[in-house]
N, C-alpha and C positions, 0 to 999 in steps of 0.2 A: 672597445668598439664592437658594436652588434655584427655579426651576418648578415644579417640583411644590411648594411651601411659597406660591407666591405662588397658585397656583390651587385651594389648599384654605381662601382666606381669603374673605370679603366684602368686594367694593370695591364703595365708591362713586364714579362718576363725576361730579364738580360739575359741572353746566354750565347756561347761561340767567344768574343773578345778574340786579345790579342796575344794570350798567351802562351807556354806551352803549352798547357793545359787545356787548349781550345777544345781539344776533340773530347774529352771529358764533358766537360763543360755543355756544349749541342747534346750530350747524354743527358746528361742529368735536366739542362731545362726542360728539350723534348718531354720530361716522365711528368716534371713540374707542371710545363702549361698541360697537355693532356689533364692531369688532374683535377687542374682549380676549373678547367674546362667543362670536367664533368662534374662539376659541383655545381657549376651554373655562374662563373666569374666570369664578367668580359675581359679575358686574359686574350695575351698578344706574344707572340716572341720578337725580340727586340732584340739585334746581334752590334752589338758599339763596334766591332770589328768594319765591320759594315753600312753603318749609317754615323750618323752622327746623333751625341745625346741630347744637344741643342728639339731635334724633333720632335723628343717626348713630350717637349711642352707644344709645340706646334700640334703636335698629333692630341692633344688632349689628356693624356696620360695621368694619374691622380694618385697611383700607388706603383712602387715597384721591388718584384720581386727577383734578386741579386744570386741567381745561379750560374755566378762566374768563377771561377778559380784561378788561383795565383797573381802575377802583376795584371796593372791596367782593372782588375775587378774585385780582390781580396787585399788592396792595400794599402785603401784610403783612397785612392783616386777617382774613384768613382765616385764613393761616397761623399768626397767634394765637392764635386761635379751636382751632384742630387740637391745635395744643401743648397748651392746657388740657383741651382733650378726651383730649389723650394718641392720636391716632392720627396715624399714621405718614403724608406725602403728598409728592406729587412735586414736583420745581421748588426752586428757592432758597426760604432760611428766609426768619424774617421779617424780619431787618434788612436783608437783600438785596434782597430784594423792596419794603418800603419805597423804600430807595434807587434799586431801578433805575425804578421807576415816575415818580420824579421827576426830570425831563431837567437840571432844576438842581440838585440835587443832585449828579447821576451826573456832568457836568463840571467840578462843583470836585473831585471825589475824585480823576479823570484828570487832569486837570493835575495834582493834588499829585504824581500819582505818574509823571507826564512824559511822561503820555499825549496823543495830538493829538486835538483836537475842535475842530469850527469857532469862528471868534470869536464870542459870545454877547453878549446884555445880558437881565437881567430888567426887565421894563417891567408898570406901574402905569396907565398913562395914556393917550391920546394922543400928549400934546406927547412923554412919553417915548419913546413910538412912533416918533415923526418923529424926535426926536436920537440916536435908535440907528440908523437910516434914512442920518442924516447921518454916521454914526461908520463902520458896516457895509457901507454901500455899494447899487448897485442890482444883480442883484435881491438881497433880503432876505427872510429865511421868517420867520414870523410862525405861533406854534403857542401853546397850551395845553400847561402844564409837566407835565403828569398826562392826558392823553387818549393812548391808541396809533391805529391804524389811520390815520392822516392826519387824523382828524377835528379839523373848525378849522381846519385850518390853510390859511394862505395864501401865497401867493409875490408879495412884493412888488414892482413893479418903478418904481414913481412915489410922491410925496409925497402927491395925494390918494388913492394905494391906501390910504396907512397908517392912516386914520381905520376903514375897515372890515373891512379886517385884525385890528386890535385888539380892535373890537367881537365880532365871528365869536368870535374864542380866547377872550376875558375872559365870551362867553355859555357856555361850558362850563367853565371853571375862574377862578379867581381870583388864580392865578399866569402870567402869562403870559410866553412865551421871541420875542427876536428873535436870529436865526442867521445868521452868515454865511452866502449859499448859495455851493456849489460845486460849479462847473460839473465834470462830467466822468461817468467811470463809476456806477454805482451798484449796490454787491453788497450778498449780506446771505449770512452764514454759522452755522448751528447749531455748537454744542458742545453734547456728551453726556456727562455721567459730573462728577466732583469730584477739585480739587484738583490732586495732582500726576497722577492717572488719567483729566482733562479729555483730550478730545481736539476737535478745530474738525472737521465734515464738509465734502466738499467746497463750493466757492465758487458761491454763482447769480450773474450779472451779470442787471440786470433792463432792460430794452429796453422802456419803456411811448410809445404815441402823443405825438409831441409833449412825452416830457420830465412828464409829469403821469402818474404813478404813485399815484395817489388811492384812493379808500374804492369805488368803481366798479371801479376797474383790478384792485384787489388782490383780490376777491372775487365779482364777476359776471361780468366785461369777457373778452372771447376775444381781444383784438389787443394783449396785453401779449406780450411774447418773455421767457422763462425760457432763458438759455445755461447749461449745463451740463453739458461742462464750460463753465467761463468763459469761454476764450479768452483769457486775460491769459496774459503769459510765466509760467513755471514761477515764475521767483526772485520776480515781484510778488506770485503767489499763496501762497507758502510765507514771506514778509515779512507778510504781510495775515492769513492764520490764528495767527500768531503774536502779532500784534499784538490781534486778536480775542480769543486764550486770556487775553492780560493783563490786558486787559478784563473779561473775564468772572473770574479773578481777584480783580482789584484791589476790585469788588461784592461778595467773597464769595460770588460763587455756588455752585450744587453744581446736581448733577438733571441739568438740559437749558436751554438758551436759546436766543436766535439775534440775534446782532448786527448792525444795519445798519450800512454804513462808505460814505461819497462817496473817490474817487480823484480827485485835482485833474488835467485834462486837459493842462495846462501841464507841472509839474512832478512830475507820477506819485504823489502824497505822499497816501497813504489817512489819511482824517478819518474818527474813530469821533462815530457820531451817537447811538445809544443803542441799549440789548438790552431785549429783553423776555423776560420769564421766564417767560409762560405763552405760547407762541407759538402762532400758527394750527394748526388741522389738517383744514381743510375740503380739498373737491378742487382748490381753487388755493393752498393754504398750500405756503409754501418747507421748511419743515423736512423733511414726508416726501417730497418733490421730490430734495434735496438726501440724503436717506436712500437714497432709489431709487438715485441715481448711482454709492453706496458701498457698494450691495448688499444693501442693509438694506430690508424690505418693511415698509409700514404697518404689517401687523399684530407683525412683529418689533419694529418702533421703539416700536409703543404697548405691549409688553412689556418692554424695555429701561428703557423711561423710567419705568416700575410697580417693577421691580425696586428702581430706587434710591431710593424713595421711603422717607423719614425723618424722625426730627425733629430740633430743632438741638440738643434737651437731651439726645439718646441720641448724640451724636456725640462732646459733651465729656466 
C-alpha cells in the first residue's frame, strides 16, 4: 500500500488498555501518534481501557495502530476484536499473538521445531518451585507466563528465595514459568515485515548495572548501556538474527516484533527467551534504537509498521 492511500485513511492509535503495562503503553502511543501525526496521518489515540472498541467503527476508523502491551492488547484479544470489526491493524494476528504472549506455550512450539530455549518447568506451587530450583539449578528466574516488561519476576539464587519468588509471579498470573538462567550476553533483536519478506534489524547487546535489567532499567533508568552496533563477531551476529527470523516464524508472525535471546558465556550458544509482538516505543524502547542503527527514523518505522497493517482473514 502507497503513502499516500495510508494517509488518506483514519487511524487509530490503541494505547493505555488494561493492563499492567498501561502506563508503558500512554508512553509509547504518545511517541507513536505524535509521529504518524507529523507525517501528516489522520491519527487519533484511542485507549480500549476507556471507551469501547465497538466506536472505532462508529467513529470511522480504517486502520489501526496496536501500541498496547501485555493482556487485553498483545494477546490476541484485541486482535479479535479488529477481525470482527473488519479493520486492518499492525503486529501478528491473533493466533500469534495469543501464542507469543504465553512463555509456555511459545517453548513448546520452539522446541517442536528445534529451536533452543532455556530449560523450563511450569510450576503450581511452592514445593513445585523448589523441585524446579533442585532440577534447574541456582540462580533460577522465576516469572509470570503472561506478564512482559520483567514484571514478577525474580532471580532465584537460594531455597528460601523460592517461596517469594513464587508468590510475586502467581500475584499477577496464574500460570507461572521457572527458567533456566543464563549467564552471559543479553540482546534482543526487532524484525519487520512477514514471512519470506521478514527481515531481523540490527542486534542491541543490553549492559544493565549489576546484571538486573528490570521494569526501572527498561524505562526510567539512565545507566543501562544499549551497544549498537553489538560488538559480537560478525558470524555470531548473522547465526543469532537467523536464528531470531525462525522464531519469529515458527509463531507465525507478521507486522514487527522483537526477540529477546541470552548467549551462554561458556559455550557462545544463543537461547531464545521470547518475542513480543507489540514492543516498546517509548524514548528507551530498543526497536526504534535498533531502527536508528539501520537508518530507519521513528517517524519512518512508525510508518513502516502502519503500512503492514492487516487482517489474518484478508491474507488467506
Amino acid at each position: 500500500m502507497s503513502l499516500f492511500d495510508i494517509k488518506t485513511e483514519k487511524v487509530a492509535v490503541l494505547l493505555g488498555g488494561r493492563s499492567a503495562e498501561r502506563e508503558v503503553s500512554l508512553m509509547s502511543g504518545q511517541g507513536v501518534l505524535q509521529a504518524l501525526q507529523q507525517q501528516g496521518v489522520h491519527a487519533h489515540a484511542f485507549d480500549p481501557g476507556e471507551s469501547d472498541l465497538s466506536r472505532l467503527k462508529v467513529e470511522g476508523f480504517t486502520r489501526c495502530f496496536i501500541a498496547l502491551h501485555g493482556r487485553f492488547g498483545e494477546d490476541g484479544t484485541v486482535q479479535g476484536a479488529l477481525e470482527l470489526l473488519g479493520i486492518p491493524y499492525t503486529g501478528p494476528g491473533v493466533l500469534a499473538s495469543a501464542i507469543a504472549v504465553d512463555k509456555i506455550m511459545t517453548k513448546r512450539l520452539w522446541l517442536a521445531d528445534g529451536l533452543p530455549t532455556p530449560a523450563w518447568r511450569r510450576v503450581t506451587s511452592v514445593a513445585a518451585t523448589l523441585a524446579a530450583f533442585a532440577e534447574l539449578g541456582s540462580p533460577m528466574i522465576v516469572k509470570p507466563a503472561h506478564e512482559g516488561s520483567t514484571l514478577g519476576l525474580s532471580k532465584v539464587a537460594s531455597v528460601e528465595e523460592c517461596a517469594g519468588a513464587f508468590a510475586l509471579a502467581a500475584s499477577l498470573d496464574d500460570q507461572v514459568l521457572c527458567e533456566q538462567f543464563i549467564a552471559g550476553d543479553e540482546v534482543t533483536v526487532p524484525v519487520l515485515g512477514s514471512a519470506a519478506d521478514a527481515r531481523a534489524l540490527p542486534l542491541i547487546r543490553i549492559k544493565a548495572p549489576g546484571g538486573n535489567y528490570d521494569y526501572q532499567a527498561k524505562y526510567f533508568g539512565n545507566t543501562t548501556q544499549y551497544l549498537v552496533p553489538s560488538g559480537l563477531p560478525d558470524g555470531e551476529e548473522a547465526v543469532i538474527r537467523q536464528l531470531v527470523l525462525a522464531a519469529y516464524r515458527s509463531l507465525g508472525c507478521r507486522g514487527w516484533s522483537r526477540a529477546d535471546v541470552m548467549i551462554d558465556a561458556q559455550t557462545r550458544q544463543p537461547f531464545l527467551l521470547e518475542i513480543n509482538t507489540s514492543p516498546g516505543m517509548t524514548g528507551h524502547s530498543l526497536v526504534p534504537m535498533s531502527a536508528k542503527a539501520a537508518g530507519i527514523s521513528y517517524g519512518e518505522l512508525c510508518l513502516d509498521i502502519l503500512r503492514l497493517a492487516t487482517l489474518d482473514h484478508s491474507r488467506s
